[in-house]
Every structure is written in C-alpha cells, then in structure tokens.
C-alpha positions, 0 to 999 in steps of 0.5 A: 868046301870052297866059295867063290863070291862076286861084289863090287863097287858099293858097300851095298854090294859088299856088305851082304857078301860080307855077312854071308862069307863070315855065317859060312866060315862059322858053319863050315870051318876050314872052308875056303872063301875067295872074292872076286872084284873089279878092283874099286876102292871100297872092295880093296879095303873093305874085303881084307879087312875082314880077313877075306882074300880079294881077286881084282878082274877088270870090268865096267859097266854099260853107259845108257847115253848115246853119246860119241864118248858113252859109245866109246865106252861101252866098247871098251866094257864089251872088251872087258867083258870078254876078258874077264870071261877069260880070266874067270873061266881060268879062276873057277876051274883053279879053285873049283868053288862048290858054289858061286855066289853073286851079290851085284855088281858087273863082275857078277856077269862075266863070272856067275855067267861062266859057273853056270856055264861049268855047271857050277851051282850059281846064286845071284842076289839083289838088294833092290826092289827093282832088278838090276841090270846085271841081275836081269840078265843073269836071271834065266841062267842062276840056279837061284834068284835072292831078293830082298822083298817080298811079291818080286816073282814076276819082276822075272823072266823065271819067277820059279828060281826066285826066293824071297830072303831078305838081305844079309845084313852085318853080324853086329847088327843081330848082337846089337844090344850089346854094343847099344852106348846109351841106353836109358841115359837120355831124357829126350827122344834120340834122332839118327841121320845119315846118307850113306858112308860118303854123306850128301851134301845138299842133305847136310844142309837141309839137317844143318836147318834142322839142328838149328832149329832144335838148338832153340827149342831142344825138342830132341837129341840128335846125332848126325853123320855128315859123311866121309867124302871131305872128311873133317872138312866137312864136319868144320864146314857143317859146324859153321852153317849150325852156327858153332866154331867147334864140336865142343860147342854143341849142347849136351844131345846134339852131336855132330860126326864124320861117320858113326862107327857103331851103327848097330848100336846107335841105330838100335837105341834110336826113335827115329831114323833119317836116311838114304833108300839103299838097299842096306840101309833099308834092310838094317831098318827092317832088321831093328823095326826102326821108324823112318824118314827116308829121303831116297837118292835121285841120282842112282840108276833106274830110281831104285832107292825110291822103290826100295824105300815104297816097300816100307812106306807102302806097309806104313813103316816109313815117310818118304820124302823127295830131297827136290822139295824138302827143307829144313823147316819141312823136315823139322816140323814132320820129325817133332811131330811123329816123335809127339805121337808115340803110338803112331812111331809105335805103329811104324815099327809093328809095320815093318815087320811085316815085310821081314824074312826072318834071320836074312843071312840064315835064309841065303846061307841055307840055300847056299849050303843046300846047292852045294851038298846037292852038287 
C-alpha cells in the first residue's frame, strides 16, 4: 500500500504524523510512506530523521489583520494555493497513495482537498480542542475527522465523520519504563518543566524565581528545560538569574538543560509536570496519567492551548494558570503545595484518564488501514 501524509510547520503537527507513519510501516511492511511539507525548517529535519522521504510544496497561511501588507500576503497565499493544487494533483496520481492523511498544517488544504476530489480516501486530524482553520475547512469533504477529545461532534459541520481517537503520540513514550533514568534513586519529589522545544523566555524567568526559592528550602528535585531558541546562551543566561556561574554549581536534584532528550522517560518518573497547553504536550500527560501545571500560550491562534489545557483542568486533572498573572513566588507555593498533598496529585492522575482513548496511534492507524482495504 502506498500513504501519502500531509504536516507542516510545528512539531505538534509532526510529531503525530510521525507516530502514525512508523505504527504503518511496523504493520504493513514493504508499504510506502511519502510526506508531504511546506518546506519549514522543522519538517527538513525532522522527517528524515526518521527515516521518512519528505516533498516540499510551497504554501502559507492566511493573515487575519486587514492590514495593506496582510493583504499583500494573503494575495500571494491565494497564489500558492492554486499552485500547490497543481502540484499536488501531479503528486497523488504519481504515487497513487491508498489513502491521504492530513495531520495540520496549511499544505493539508491544497492536498487532502485534491484526494477527495480523486476520489482518494482522506483523513484530516486535529490535536486541538478547537478546530483549526485548515481543518474547518476541510471538514465537510474528508471521508474521516480525528480529534484528539473527546464530545467534539458539534464543533463540526458533519459530526457523523467525527471520530474521537486521541493523539498519536511517539513510540517511546508507550516503551517509557524502560528508558525511565532514575527511577526509585530520589528521596525528594521530582519536578518536570518545559515550554516546548524552543522554550519561553518570560516563563523561564518566572521558573528561575522558583528554582531560587527551592535553592533554599530544597522542597523538591527539579529539572528544567530552558528551550533551544538561543541555545547554550540561554542555559548561561538562565544560570545567572538562579545565582550560579555554571551547571556544576546547582545542588545534587536540581538540573538545568537546554532541551530534554529523554522526554519519555523524565516525564514518566516525574510527580509534577509544569507545561505549555500543545496539543502534543497535553497528549503525553494523558498518555502517562501525569499531574499538571499547565501555563497555556497567549500567542497562538484562536487561544487553542488554553482550551486544550480546559479539557484537563475541566476533569480535575490539571491547574491552569495565565502566564499574564503568574509569578514565581505564585508558582512556587501552588507546586510545594500540591506535592504535600499526595492524595490530591493521586486524584489528578485517576482524572485524567478519564478523557483517554485507549492506544491513540492504534485508534488512527485502524481507520486508516480500514479506509484503505475499503477502497
């Protein structure tokens, strides 16, 4: 069989695409998986990384100001647009793919929009709580709709072709006993603190506060993510708000790095997670029944991180806080206190498995397989 799978931009697009792309070669040996991107940065790594062939189409989004230059640009995405529907109607019916599968992005439009229109089957999924634009308006002519919560039916014009699955989240993360570094090795309770792959800079220094405050009282181990946008500049930079000239100079617990490499296993030996609201990111925590202090992003489109977060914080799994009112000292004494009260961190993790799906990559791999046989 042959999948085409269209993503782009973030690695919360990429990332579930990934996941599905390695459970179909593992099924379905010898098949043949070719992605389709915009040509972003994250997409030109991250693909062939993991051993997937990537083709680049140009595409942009639209602007929503009204502005002379947003005009401008949307002008030019309507350009694109055309073009890439072009290109992709030379793409699909060159590798006659068994089924299309979007998981976001705008190069979802011009290509699952083109299969339909083949009569190729076609899945779109969103791992947001609320619906994207590409999604929205993909919606009425996907054969499937895949969300990642659950009661979503009516956010769509055809809630017949909604299924709710759950996001497909990484392998590792289902293996994560086995890459879990320290496990039973500490006497205090672990912390887990990131904001995503490029971190935040506002957020690092509200967690600087924090981790000089657990300096004195070393209520907790604590490992931090300080992001990859400026690199080791950032660590150093990060390290003189906390007080110390270098790594070495941290007490035994509290670690300070530029990007954790072995999420799954971090993750899964942690009591508390601090965090972004990605759509990912929230689907690791339901994944591993992990307690959360979620902080969403005000500065993505239409809020989603802070709906994603609700459904967690909406079953008790999860505190939601706004970044614009939150401090160190805030934060400090919210995760001091949830950690001394191990029945409600206990609670927290029984919650959110009220909102999982099951194996999530399983659910969207099944539909998949089951589209194509039908075809």
């Amino acid at each position: 069989m042959n999948f085409l799978i269209a993503c782009g931009g973030t690695a919360g697009h990429i990332n579930p695409a990934l996941a599905i792309a390695v459970e179909l070669r593992k099924r379905i040996p010898g098949s043949k998986i070719l992605f389709v991107g915009a040509g972003r940065a994250l997409e030109k790594t991250m693909i062939p990384r993991a051993g997937f062939h990537v083709i680049n189409i140009k595409m942009s989004g639209l602007r929503r100001g009204i502005s002379p230059k947003d005009m401008i640009y949307n002008v030019k995405t309507a350009k694109n647009v055309l073009t890439a529907g072009i290109q992709a109607g030379k793409l699909l019916k060159r590798f006659n793919p068994n089924v299309v599968i979007g998981t976001g992005g705008y190069i979802c439009y011009p290509i699952l929009k083109c299969a339909a229109r083949l009569k190729i089957p076609t899945i779109i999924h969103d791992s947001n709580a609320v619906p994207g634009l590409t999604t929205k308006s993909l919606s009425s002519i996907v054969d499937k709709v895949l969300v990642s919560f659950p009661n979503q039916e009516n956010l769509y014009n055809k809630p017949e072709r909604v299924v709710f699955t759950g996001t497909p989240i990484r392998e590792d993360f289902k293996l994560r006993s086995i890459f879990c570094p320290f496990r039973d090795k500490r006497e205090l309770p672990l912390v887990v603190s990131f904001w995503g792959s490029l971190g935040a800079e506002h957020l690092n220094k509200i967690i600087a506060d924090v981790i000089k405050l657990n300096i004195k009282s070393r209520t907790f181990d604590h490992i931090h993510a300080v992001g990859k946008k400026h690199g080791k500049q950032e660590v150093k930079s990060f390290l003189k708000q906390v007080g110390v000239s270098k790594v070495s100079e941290l007490p035994k617990g509290i670690e300070i790095r530029e990007y954790i490499e072995n999420m799954p296993g971090v993750m899964t030996c942690a009591d508390l997670i601090i965090c972004r609201g990605g759509g990912s990111t929230i689907a690791e925590l339901i994944e591993l029944d992990k307690p959360a202090v979620i902080i969403p992003s005000p500065y993505v489109a239409n809020n989603e991180q802070e709906y994603n977060a609700r459904q967690i914080s909406n079953v008790g799994g999860a505190v939601l806080l706004d970044e614009n009112t939150c401090t160190g000292d805030s934060l400090y004494g919210l995760i001091t206190s949830l950690l001394s009260d191990k029945e409600k961190l206990v609670n927290m993790a029984e919650n959110i498995k009220t909102i999982t799906a099951g194996d999530t990559t399983d659910n969207v791999v099944n539909i998949i397989l089951s589209l194509a046989k039908a075809r």
